[in-house]
TISERO-784404 format. One record per residue: residue in one letter; x, y, z of N, C-alpha, C, CB in turn. Coordinates in steps of 0.1 Angstrom, whole numbers, padded with zeros to 4 digits, always signed. Glycine has a CB too. Layout:
BEGIN
aXYZXYZXYZXYZ ...
This chain:
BEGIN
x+0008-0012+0000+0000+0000+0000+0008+0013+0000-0009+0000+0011 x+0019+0012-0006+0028+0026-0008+0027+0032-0022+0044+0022-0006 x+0033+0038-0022+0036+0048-0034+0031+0038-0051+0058+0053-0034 x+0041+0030-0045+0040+0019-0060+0027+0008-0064+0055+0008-0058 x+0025+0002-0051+0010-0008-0045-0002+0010-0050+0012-0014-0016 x-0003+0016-0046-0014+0025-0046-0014+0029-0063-0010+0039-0034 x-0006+0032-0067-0008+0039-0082-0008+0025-0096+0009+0052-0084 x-0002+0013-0088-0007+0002-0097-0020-0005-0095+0002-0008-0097 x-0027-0001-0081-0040-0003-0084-0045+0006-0089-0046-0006-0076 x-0044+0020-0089-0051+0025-0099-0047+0023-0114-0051+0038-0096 x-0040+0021-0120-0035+0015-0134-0046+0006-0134-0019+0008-0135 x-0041-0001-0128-0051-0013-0130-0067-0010-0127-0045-0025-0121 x-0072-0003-0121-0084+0001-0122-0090+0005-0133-0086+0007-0115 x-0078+0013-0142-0085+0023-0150-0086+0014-0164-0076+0039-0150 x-0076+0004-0159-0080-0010-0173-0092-0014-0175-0073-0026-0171 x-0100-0015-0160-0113-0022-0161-0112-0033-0148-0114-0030-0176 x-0101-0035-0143-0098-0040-0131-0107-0043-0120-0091-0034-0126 x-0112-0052-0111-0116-0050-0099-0109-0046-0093-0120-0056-0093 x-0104-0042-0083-0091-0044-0075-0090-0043-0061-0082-0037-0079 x-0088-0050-0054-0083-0050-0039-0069-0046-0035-0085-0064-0035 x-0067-0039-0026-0054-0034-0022-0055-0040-0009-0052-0017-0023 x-0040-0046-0006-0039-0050+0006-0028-0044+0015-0039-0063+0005 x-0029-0040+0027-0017-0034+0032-0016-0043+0046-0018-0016+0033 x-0006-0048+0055-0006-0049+0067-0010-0038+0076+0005-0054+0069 x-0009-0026+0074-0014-0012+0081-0023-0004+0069+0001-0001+0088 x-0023+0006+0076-0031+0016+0067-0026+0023+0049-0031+0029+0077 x-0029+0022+0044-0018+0026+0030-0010+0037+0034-0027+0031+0014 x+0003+0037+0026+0009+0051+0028+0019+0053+0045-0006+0062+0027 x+0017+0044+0051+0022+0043+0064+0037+0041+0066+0015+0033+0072 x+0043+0036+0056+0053+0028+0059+0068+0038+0051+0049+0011+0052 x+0072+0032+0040+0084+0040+0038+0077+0052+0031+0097+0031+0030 x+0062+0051+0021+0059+0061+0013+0054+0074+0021+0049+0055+0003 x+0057+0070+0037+0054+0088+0046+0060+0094+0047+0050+0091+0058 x+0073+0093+0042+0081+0109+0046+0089+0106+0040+0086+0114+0061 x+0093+0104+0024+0106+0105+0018+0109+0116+0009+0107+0094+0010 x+0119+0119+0001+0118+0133-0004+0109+0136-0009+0125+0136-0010 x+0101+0128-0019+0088+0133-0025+0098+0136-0040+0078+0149-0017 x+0107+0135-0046+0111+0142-0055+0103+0133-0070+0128+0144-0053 x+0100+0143-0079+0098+0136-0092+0110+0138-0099+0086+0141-0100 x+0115+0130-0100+0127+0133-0112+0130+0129-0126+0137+0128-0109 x+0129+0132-0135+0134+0132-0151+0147+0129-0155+0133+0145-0156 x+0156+0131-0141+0169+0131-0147+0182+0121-0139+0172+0148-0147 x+0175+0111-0133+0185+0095-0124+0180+0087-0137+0178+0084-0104 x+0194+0087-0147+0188+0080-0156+0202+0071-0158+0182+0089-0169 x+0213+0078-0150+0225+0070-0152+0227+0059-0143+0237+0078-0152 x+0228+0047-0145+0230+0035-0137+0240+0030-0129+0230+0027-0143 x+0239+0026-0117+0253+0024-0107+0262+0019-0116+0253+0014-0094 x+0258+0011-0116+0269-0003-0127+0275+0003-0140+0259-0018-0134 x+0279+0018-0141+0282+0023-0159+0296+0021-0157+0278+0043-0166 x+0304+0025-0167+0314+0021-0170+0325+0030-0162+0313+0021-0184 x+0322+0038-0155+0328+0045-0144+0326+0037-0132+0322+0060-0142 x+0323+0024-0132+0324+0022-0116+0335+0015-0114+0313+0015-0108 x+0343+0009-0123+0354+0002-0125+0365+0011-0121+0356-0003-0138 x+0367+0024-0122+0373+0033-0118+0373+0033-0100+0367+0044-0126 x+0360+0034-0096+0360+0039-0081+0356+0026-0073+0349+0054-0077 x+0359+0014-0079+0356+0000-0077+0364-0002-0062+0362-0010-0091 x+0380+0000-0064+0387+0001-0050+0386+0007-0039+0397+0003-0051 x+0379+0021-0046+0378+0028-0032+0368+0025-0024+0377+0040-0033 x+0358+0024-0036+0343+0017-0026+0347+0007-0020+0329+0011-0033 x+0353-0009-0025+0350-0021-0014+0364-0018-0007+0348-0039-0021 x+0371-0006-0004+0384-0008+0004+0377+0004+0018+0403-0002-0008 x+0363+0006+0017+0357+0018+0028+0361+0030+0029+0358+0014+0041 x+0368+0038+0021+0375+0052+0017+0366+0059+0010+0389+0051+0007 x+0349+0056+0008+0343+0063+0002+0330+0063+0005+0345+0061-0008 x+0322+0073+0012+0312+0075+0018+0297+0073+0006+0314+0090+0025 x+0299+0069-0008+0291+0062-0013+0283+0047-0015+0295+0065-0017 x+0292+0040+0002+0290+0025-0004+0293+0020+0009+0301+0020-0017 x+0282+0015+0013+0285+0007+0028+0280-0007+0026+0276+0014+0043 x+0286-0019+0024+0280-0035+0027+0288-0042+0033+0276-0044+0014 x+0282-0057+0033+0285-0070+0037+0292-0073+0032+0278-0079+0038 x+0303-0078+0037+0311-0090+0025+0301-0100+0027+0329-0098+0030 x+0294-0108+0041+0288-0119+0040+0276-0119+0029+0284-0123+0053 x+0271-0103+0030+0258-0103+0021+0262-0102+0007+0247-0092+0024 x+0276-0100+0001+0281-0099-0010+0284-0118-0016+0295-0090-0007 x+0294-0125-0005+0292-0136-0010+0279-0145-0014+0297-0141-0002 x+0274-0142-0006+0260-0150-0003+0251-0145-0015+0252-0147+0014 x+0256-0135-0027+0248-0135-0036+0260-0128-0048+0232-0127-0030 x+0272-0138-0044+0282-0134-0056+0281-0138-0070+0294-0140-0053 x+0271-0150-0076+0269-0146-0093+0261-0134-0096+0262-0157-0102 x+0253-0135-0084+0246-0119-0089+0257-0104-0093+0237-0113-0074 x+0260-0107-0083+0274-0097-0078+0281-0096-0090+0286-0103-0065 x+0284-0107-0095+0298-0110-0105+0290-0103-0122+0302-0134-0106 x+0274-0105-0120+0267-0095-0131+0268-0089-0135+0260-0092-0133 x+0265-0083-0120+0264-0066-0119+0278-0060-0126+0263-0059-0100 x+0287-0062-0121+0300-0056-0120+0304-0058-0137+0311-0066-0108 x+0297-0071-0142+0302-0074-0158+0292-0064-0165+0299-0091-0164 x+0284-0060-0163+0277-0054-0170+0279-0038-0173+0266-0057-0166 x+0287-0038-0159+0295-0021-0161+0304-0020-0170+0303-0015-0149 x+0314-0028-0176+0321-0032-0187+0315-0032-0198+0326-0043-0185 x+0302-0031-0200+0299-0027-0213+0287-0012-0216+0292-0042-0218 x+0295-0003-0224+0284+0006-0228+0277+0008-0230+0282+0010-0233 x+0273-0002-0239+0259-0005-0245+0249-0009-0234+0259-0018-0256 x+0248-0014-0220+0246-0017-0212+0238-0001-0208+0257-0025-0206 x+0245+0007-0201+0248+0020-0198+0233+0026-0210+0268+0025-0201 x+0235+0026-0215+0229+0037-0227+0215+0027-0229+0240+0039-0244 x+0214+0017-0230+0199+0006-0231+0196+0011-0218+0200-0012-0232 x+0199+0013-0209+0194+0017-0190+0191+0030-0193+0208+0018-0175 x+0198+0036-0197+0192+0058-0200+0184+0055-0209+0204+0074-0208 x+0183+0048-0220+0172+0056-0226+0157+0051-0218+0172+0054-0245 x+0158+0037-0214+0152+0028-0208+0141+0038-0196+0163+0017-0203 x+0152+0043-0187+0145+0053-0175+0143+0064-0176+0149+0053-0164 x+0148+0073-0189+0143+0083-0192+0126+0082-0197+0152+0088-0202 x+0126+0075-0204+0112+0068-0204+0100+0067-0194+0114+0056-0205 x+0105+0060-0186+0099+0058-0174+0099+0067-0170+0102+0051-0165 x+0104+0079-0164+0110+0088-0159+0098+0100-0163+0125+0089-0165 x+0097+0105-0173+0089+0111-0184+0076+0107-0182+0093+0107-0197 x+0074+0094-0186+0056+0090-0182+0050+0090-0170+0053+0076-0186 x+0060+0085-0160+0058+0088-0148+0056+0099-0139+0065+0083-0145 x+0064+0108-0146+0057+0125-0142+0046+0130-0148+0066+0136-0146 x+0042+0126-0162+0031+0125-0166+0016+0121-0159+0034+0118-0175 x+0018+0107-0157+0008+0103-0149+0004+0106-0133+0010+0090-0150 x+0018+0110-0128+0017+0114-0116+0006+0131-0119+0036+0116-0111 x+0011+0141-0126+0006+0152-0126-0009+0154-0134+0016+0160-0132 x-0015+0141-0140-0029+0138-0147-0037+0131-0129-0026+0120-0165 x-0032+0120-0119-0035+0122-0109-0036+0135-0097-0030+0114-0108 x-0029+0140-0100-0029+0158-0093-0040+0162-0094-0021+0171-0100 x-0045+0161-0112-0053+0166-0117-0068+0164-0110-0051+0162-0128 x-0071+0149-0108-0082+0138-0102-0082+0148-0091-0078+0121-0099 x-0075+0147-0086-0076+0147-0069-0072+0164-0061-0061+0135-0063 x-0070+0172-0074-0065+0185-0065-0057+0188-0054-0073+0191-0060 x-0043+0181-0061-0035+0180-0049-0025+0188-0054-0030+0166-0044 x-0023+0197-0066-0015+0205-0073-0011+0209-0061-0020+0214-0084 x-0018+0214-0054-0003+0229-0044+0003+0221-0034-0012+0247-0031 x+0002+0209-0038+0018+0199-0031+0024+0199-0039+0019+0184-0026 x+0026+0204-0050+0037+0204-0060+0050+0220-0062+0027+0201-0075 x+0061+0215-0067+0067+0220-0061+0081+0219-0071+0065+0215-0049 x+0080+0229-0081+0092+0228-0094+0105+0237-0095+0084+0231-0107 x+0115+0232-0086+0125+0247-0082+0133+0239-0090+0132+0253-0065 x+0131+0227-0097+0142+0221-0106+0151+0212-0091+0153+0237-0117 x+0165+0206-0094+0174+0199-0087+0191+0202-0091+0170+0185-0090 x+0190+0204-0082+0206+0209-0083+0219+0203-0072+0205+0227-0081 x+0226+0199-0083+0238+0188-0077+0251+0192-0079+0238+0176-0084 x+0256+0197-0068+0267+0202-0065+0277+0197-0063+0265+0209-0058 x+0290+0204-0069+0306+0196-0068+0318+0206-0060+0312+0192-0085 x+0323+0196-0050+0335+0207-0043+0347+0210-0050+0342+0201-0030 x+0350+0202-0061+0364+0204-0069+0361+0202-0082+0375+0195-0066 x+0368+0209-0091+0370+0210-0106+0369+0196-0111+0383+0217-0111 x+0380+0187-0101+0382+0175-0107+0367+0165-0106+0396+0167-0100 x+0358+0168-0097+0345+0159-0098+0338+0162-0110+0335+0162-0086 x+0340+0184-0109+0329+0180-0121+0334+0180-0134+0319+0190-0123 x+0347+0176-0138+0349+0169-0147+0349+0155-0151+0357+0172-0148 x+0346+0149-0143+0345+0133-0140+0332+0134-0148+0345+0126-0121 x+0323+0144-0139+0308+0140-0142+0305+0146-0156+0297+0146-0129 x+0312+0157-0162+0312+0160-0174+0316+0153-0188+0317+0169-0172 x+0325+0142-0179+0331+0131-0190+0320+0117-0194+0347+0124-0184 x+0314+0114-0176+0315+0104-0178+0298+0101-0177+0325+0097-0171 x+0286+0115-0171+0275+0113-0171+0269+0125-0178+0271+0109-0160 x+0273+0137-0178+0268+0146-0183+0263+0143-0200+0277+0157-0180 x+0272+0136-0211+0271+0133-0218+0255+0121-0228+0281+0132-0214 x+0253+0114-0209+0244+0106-0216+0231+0113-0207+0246+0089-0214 x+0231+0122-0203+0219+0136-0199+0215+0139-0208+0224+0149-0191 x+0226+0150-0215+0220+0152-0231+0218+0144-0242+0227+0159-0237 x+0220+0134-0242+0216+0122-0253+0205+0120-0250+0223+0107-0254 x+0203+0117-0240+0183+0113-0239+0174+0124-0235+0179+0101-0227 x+0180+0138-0239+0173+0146-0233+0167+0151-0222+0169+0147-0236 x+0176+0156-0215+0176+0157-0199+0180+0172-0201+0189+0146-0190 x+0173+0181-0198+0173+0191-0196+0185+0198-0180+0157+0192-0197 x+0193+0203-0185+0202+0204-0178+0213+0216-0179+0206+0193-0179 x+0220+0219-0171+0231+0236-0173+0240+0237-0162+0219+0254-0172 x+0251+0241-0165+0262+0243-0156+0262+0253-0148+0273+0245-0162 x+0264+0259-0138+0267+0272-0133+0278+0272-0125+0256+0278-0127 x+0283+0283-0125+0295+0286-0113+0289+0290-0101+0305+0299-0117 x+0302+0295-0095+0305+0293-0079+0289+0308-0077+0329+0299-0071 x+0291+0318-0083+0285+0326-0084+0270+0327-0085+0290+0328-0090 x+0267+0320-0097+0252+0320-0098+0248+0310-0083+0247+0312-0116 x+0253+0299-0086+0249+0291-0072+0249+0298-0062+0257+0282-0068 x+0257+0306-0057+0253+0314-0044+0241+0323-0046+0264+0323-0041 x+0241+0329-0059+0225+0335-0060+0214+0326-0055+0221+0338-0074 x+0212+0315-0069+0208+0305-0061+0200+0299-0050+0215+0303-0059 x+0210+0293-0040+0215+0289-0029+0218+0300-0017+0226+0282-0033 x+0219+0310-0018+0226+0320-0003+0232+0311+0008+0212+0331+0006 x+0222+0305+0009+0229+0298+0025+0234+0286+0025+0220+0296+0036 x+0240+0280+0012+0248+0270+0010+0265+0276+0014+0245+0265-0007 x+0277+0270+0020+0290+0278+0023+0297+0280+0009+0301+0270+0034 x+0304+0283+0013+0309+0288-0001+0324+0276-0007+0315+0308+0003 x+0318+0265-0007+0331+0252-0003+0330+0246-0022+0323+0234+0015 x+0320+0250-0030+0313+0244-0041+0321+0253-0053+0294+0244-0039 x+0323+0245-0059+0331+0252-0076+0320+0254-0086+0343+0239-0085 x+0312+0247-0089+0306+0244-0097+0289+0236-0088+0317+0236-0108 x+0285+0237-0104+0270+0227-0098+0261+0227-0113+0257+0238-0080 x+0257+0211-0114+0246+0209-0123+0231+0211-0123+0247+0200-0125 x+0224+0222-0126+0211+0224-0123+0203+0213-0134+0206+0240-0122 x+0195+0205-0127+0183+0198-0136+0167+0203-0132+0184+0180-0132 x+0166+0213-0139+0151+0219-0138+0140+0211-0144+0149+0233-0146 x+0142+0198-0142+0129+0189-0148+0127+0182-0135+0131+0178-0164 x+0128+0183-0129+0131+0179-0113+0115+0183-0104+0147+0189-0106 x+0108+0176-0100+0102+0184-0096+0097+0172-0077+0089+0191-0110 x+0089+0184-0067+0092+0174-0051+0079+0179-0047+0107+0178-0037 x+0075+0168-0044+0061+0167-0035+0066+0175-0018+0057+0147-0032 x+0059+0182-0019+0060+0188-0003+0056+0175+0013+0045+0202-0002 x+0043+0172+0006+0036+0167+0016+0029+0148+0008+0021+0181+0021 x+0040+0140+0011+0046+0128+0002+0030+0120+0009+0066+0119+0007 x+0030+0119+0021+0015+0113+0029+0004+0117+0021+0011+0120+0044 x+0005+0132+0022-0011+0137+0018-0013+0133+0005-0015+0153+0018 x-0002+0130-0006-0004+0129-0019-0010+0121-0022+0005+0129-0026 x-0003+0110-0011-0007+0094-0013-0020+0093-0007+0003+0082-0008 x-0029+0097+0003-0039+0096+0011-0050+0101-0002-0038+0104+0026 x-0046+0114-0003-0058+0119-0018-0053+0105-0030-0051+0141-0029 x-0046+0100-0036-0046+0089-0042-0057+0078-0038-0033+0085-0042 x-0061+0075-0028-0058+0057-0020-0078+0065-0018-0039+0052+0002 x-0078+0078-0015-0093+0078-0017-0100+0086-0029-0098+0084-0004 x-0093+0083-0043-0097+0085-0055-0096+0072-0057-0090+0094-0064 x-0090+0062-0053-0089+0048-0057-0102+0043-0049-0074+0039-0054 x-0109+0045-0039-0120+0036-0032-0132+0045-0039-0120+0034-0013 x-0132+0060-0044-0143+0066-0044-0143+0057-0059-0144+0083-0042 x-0136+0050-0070-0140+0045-0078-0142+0030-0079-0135+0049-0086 x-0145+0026-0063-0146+0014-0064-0135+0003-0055-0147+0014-0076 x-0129+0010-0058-0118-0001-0052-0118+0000-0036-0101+0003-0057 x-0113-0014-0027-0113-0018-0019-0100-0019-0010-0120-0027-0022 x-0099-0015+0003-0089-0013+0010-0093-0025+0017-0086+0000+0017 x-0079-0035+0019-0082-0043+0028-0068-0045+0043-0085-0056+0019 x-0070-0044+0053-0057-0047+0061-0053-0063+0066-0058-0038+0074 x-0045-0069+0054-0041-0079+0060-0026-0087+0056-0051-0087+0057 x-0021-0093+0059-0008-0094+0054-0008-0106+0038+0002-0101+0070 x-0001-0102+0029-0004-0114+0019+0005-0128+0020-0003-0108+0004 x-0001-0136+0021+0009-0149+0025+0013-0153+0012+0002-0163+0036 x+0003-0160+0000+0000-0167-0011-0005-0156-0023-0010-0177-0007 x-0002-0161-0035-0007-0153-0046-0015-0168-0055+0010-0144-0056 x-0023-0165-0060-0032-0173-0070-0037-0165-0083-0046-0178-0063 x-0034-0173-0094-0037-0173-0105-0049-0178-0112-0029-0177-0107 x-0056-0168-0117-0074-0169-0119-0076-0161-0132-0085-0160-0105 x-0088-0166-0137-0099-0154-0144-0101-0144-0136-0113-0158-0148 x-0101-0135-0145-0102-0121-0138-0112-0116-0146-0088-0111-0137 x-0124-0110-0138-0132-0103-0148-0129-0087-0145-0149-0108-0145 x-0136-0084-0163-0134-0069-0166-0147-0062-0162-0131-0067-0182 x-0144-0047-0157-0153-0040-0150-0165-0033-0162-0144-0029-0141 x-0179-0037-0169-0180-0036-0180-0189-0022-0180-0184-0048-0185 x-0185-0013-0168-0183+0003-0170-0173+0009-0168-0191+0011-0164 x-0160+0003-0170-0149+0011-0171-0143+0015-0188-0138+0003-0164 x-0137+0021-0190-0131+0029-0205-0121+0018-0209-0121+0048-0201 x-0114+0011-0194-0102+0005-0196-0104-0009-0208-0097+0001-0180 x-0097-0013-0214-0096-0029-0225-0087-0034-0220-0092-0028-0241 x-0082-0037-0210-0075-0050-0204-0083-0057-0204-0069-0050-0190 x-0080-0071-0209-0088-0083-0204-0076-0091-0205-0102-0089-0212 x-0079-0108-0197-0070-0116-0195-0066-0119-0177-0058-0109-0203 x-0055-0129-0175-0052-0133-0164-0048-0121-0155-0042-0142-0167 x-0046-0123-0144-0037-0113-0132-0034-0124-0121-0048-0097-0124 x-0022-0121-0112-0023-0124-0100-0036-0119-0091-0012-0118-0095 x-0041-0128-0083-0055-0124-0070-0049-0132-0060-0074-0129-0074 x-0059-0127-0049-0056-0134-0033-0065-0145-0039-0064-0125-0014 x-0075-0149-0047-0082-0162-0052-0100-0159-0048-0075-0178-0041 x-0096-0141-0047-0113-0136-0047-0118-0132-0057-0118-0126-0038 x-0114-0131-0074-0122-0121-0080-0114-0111-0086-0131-0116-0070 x-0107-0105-0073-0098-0092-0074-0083-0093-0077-0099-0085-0062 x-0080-0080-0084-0063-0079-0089-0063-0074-0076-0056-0070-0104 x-0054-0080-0072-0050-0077-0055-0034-0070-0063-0047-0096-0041 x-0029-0058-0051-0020-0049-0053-0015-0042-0037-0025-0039-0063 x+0002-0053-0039+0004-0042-0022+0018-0043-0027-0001-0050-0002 x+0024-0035-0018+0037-0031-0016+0042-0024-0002+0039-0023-0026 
């Protein structure tokens, strides 16, 4: 019943869906109450690119405040591990992932701001853009070589500024920063709860059902279509084995 459980049952409602939502607590309670809220357009570059082979030592040698794990939880899932790491070795890899979540990225702000729409939750919205700041020349050349490049390939709306404009900016950031990348397609929910609470009761006022229970089992059924909805999904879904496309997270 978070962020993700709440907006795929409505997807799926608007197919023609029954749908049941199930949460162990109330929807929205759990990690989707208080996170940044940010919509972003522009995390389109993937851990695993071809720059991680570079800062590979520093991360697993603990010299780098980007990267805290297990060795035990590393072994214990080392062909995965051994994937990941291979897959940073290839470009093509890198660039099938950007154009891939720019995508997502895009539609997903889309559908997010067509739900705004439903529900009148616009003045939780909140578009100052995102801006990512560097302490030395040499970072933001790193990031100019090795991600800025596939920003503008998939169109990512994006701009450099100096030490200067940033302080305009920013005022009460110190003055420790060289440079900084503003991404003005960026946009942050103020109030991450309320967004989702106006969601979860546009999803029952059209029908759909809140239920509080934990899901143990998934079953595979006929699913009937809602035959006053707009939606043309028809076909199988996962259900609890009632009827309903059951959806939690």
């Amino acid at each position: 019943g978070g962020i993700v459980g709440v907006c795929t049952a409505l997807s799926a409602q608007l197919r023609g869906y029954h749908v049941t939502l199930v949460d162990r607590n109330d929807p929205g309670r759990a990690t989707s109450y208080g996170p940044a809220g940010l919509l972003s357009d522009s995390s389109v570059v993937v851990l695993n690119n071809p720059g991680l082979w570079r800062n590979l030592p520093a991360l697993l040698s603990g010299q780098s405040n980007s990267l805290r794990y297990s060795p035990q939880f590393v072994l214990q899932r080392l062909p995965w591990m051994l994937h990941f790491l291979a897959l940073a070795a290839r470009p093509a890899h890198m660039w099938h992932a950007a154009r891939a979540l720019r995508a997502l990225m895009t539609y997903s702000q889309e559908q997010h701001y067509a739900l705004m729409d439903q529900t009148n939750t616009h003045h939780l919205l909140r578009s100052p853009g995102l801006i990512r700041v560097f302490r030395s020349a040499g970072s933001l050349q790193r990031f100019q070589a090795e991600q800025l490049p596939v920003l503008e390939a998939t169109g990512v709306p994006c701009h450099v500024i100096g030490p200067e404009v940033l302080a305009m900016l920013e005022p009460s950031l110190a003055p420790v920063y060289t440079a900084a990348i503003v991404l003005p397609g960026t946009s942050r929910v103020t109030d991450p709860a309320a967004l989702l609470t106006a969601y979860v009761e546009l999803f029952q006022a059209a029908g759909g059902k809140v239920v509080r229970a934990d899901v143990t089992a998934l079953e595979e059924c006929d699913m009937p279509v809602n035959p006053s909805s707009t939606g043309s999904s028809t076909g199988r879904s996962n259900s609890t084995g009632t009827g309903s496309s059951s959806s939690s997270s």
